[in-house]
N, C-alpha and C positions, 0 to 999 in steps of 0.2 A: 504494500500500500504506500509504504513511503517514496520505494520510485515512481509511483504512479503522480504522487505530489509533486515530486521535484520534475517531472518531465512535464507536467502540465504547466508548475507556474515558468518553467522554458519555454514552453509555447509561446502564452502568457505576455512576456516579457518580447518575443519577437515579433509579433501580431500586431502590438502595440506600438512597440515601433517602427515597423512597415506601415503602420496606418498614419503613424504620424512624418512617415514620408510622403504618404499618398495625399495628406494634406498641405505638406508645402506646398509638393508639384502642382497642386491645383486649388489655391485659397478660395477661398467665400468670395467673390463678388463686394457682396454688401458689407462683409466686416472686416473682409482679412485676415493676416497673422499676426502682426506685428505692426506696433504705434514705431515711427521713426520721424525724426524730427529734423527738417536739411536747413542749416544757413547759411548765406552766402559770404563768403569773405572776401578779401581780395584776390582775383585769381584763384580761387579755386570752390568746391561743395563741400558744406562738410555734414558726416549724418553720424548722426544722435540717438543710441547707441553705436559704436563702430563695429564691423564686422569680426573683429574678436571677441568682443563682449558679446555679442550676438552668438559666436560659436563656442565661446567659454560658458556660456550660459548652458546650450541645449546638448553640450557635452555634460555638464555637473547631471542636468536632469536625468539621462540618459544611465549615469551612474546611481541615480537618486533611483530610477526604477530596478536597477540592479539590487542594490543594497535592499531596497524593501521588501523586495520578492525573496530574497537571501535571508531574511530578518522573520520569517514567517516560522513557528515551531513546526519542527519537524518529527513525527509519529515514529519514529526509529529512539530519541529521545525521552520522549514523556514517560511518565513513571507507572504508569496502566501498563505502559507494553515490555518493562522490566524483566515479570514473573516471564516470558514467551523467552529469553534470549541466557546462555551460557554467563553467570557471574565469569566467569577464566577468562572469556573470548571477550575484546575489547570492540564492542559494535562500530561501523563508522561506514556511515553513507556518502554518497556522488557529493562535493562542494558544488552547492548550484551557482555559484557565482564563479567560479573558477569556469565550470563547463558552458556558460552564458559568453564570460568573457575572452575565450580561447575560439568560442563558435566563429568558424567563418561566414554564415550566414549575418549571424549580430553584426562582427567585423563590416561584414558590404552594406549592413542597412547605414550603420551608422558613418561609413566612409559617403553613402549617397546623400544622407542627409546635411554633411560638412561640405559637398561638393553642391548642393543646392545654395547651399549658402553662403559659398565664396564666387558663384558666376550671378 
């Protein structure tokens, strides 16, 4: 049961972010993604947030959905399913966050989502 946990909040976690690709690629019309604010200077545009703070940002997030899918108890753990398992043998399941952030699937969503947002 507990792989069954950890492979779904994988899913989970890359569904999510493919979706939140699939809304860059194509914002709302009416509202958008993102407030940006352009003033003009001498010679040149400047916008408000810049495009690192923008990609420092939905990289943290990206980790933010890592960490809290990683952060969920895991049923290998809790203390009901103790009596089921060897006192000797030292239990120890899949690191979802290690197999999240090794994925190369993860890897390309989130290399497409940094590449939306530097062209």
């Amino acid at each position: 049961a507990d792989y069954m946990v950890v492979e779904s909040l994988l899913l989970l976690v890359m569904t999510q972010a493919d979706s939140f690709y699939q809304d860059l690629q194509k914002p709302s019309k009416k509202s958008g993604l993102f407030n940006v604010t352009l003033s003009m200077e001498r010679n040149k545009i400047c916008f408000t947030p810049e495009e690192p703070d923008v990609s420092g940002l939905l990289s943290a997030m990206l980790d933010a959905m890592v960490s809290c899918v990683n952060n969920v108890p895991r049923l290998l753990y809790m203390a009901a399913f103790k009596p089921h398992f060897d006192d000797k043998q030292r239990i120890t399941g899949p690191h979802l966050a290690d197999m999240i952030r090794t994925s190369s699937i993860y890897n390309l969503i989130c290399a497409k989502i940094e590449n939306v947002i530097s062209t």
